[in-house]
C-alpha positions as CSV (number, residue, x, y, z in Angstrom):
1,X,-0.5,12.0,13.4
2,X,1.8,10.5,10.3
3,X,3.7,13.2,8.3
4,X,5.5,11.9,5.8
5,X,9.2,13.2,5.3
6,X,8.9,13.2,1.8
7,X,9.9,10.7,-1.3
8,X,13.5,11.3,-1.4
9,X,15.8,9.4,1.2
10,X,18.9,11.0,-0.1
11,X,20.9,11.8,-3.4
12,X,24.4,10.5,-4.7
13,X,26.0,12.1,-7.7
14,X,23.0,13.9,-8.7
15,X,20.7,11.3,-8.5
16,X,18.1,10.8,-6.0
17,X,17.2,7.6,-4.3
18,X,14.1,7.3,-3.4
19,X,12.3,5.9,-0.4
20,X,9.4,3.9,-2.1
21,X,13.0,2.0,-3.6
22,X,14.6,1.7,-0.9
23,X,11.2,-0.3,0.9
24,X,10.3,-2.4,-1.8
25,X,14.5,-3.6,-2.0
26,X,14.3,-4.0,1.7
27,X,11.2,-6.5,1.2
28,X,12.5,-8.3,-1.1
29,X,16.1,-8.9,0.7
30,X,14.3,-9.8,3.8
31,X,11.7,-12.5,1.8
32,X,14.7,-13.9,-0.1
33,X,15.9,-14.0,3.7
34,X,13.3,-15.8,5.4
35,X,12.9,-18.1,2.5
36,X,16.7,-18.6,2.7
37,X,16.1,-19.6,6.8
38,X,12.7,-21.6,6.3
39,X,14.1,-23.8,3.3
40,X,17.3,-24.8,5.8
41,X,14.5,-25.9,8.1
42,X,12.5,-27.5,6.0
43,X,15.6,-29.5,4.2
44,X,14.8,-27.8,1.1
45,X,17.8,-26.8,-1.0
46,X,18.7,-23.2,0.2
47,X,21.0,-22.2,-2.5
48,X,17.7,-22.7,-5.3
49,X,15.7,-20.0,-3.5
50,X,18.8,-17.2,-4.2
51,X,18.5,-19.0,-7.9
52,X,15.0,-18.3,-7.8
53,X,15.3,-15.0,-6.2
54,X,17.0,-14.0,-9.5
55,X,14.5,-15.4,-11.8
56,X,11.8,-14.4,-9.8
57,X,12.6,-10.3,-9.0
58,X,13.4,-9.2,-12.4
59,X,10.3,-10.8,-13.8
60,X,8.4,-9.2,-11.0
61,X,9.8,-6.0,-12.1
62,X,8.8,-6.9,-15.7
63,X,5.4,-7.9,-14.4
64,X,4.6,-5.0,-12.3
65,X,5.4,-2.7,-14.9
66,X,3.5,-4.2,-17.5
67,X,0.6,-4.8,-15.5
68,X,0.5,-1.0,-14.6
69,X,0.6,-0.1,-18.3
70,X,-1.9,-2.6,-19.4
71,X,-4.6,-1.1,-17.1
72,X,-3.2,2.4,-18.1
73,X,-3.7,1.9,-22.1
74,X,-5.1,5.0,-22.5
75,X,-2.0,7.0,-21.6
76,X,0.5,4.7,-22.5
77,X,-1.1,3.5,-25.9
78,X,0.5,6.9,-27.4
79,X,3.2,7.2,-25.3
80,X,5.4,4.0,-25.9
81,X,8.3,5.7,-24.8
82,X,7.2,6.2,-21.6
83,X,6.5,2.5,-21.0
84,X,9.8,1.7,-19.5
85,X,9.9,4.5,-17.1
86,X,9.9,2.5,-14.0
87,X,11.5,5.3,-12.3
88,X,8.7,7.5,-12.8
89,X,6.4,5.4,-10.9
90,X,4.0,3.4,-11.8
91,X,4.5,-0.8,-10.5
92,X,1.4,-2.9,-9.7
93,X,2.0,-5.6,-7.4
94,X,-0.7,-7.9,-8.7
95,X,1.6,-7.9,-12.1
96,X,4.6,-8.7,-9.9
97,X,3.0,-11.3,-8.3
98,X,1.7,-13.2,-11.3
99,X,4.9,-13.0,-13.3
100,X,7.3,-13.6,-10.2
101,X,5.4,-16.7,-9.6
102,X,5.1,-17.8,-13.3
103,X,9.2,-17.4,-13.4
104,X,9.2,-19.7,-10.6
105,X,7.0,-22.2,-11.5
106,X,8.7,-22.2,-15.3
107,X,11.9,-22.4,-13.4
108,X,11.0,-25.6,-11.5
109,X,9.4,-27.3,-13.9
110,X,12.5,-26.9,-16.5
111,X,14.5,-28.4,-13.4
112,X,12.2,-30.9,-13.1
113,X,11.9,-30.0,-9.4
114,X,8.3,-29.9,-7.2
115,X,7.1,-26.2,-7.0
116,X,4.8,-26.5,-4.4
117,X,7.3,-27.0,-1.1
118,X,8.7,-24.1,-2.3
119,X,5.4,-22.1,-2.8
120,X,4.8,-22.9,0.6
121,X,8.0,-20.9,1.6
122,X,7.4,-18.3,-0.5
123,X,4.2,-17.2,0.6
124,X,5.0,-16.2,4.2
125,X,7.9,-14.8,2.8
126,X,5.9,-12.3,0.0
127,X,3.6,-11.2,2.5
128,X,6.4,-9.7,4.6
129,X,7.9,-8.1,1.3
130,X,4.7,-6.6,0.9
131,X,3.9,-5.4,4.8
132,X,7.6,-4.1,4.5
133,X,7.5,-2.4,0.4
134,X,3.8,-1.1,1.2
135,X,5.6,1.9,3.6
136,X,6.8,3.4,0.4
137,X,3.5,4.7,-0.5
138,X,3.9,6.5,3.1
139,X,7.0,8.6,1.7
140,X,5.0,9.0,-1.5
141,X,1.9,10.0,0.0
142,X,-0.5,7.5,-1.5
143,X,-2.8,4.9,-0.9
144,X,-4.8,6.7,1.2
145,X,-8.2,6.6,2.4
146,X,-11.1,9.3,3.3
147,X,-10.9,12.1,6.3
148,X,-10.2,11.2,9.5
149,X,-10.2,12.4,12.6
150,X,-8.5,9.2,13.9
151,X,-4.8,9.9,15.9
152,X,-3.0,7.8,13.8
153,X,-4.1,9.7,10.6
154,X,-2.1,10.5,7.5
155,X,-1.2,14.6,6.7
156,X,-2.0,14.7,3.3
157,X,-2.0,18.2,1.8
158,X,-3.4,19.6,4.7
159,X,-5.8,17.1,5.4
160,X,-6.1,14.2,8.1
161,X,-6.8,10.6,6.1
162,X,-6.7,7.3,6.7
163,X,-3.6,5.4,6.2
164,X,-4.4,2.6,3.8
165,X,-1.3,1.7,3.0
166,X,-0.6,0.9,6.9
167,X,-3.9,-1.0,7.4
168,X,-2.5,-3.5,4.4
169,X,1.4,-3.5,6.3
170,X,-0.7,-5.0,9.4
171,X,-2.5,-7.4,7.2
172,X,0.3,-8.3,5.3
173,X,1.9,-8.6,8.6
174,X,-1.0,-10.7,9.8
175,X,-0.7,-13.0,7.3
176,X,3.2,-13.5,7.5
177,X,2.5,-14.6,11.4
């Protein structure tokens, strides 16, 4: 059975750093990574996917956010304040997607370079980010499923439940193969 330790990996200065972080930078270093590897091997220019990389995360971030607060108009609509609270939760990866790969795509055309080569890099790449960031909804205790009496069930106040978030990991994982 899967007991989560918690949100918090540690704290520095009297801040605390948080797990779900902590995944989703470690996907992203290790797409930027493989895309780094993959565009050597493909003789693409290795250097544009870091330049990309910068274009491409912040608008993520940007995306994700706004995505989240679009679909959550009802809370937000009154609370504009609140919409830049990224660190209070609330990123949706189909956001980050779009506007990660709209930065890109912009990016390459102003360049007047072909986006699609590097698309192709980028995809294997995203869906290891994803198998990797999706483990911080472990430490959160989210995306979860119904009861279970399955071994490899989630503790979830007091209760056994299925493990979503691990069943997309192995997909995403899938996928990246």
């Amino acid at each position: 059975m899967m007991t989560s330790p918690g949100p918090v990996a540690f704290n520095i200065l009297g801040f605390d750093i948080m797990w779900y972080g902590i995944m989703i930078a470690s996907g992203m270093l290790a797409a930027i990574s493989l895309a780094y590897y993959r565009a050597d091997r493909l003789d693409l220019d290795k250097d544009r996917v870091i330049d990309i990389g910068l274009y491409c995360i912040p608008a993520g971030a940007i995306g994700a956010r706004l995505y989240y607060v679009i679909f959550h108009w009802d809370y937000y609509g009154s609370r504009l304040s609140e919409t830049i609270r990224i660190w209070e939760g609330g990123l949706a990866i189909h956001g980050g997607l779009f506007a990660g790969v709209l930065a890109a795509y912009l990016y390459f055309r102003v360049k007047k370079i072909d986006f699609w080569p590097y698309l192709d890099i980028a995809m294997p790449a995203l869906a290891l980010a994803q198998a990797i960031g999706r483990w911080g909804n472990y430490f959160n205790q989210e995306a979860y499923g119904s009861l279970t009496d399955l071994p490899w069930g989630m503790l979830i106040q007091g209760q056994k439940v299925h493990p979503t978030f691990l069943y997309e990991s192995i997909w995403d994982l899938l996928l990246f193969f």
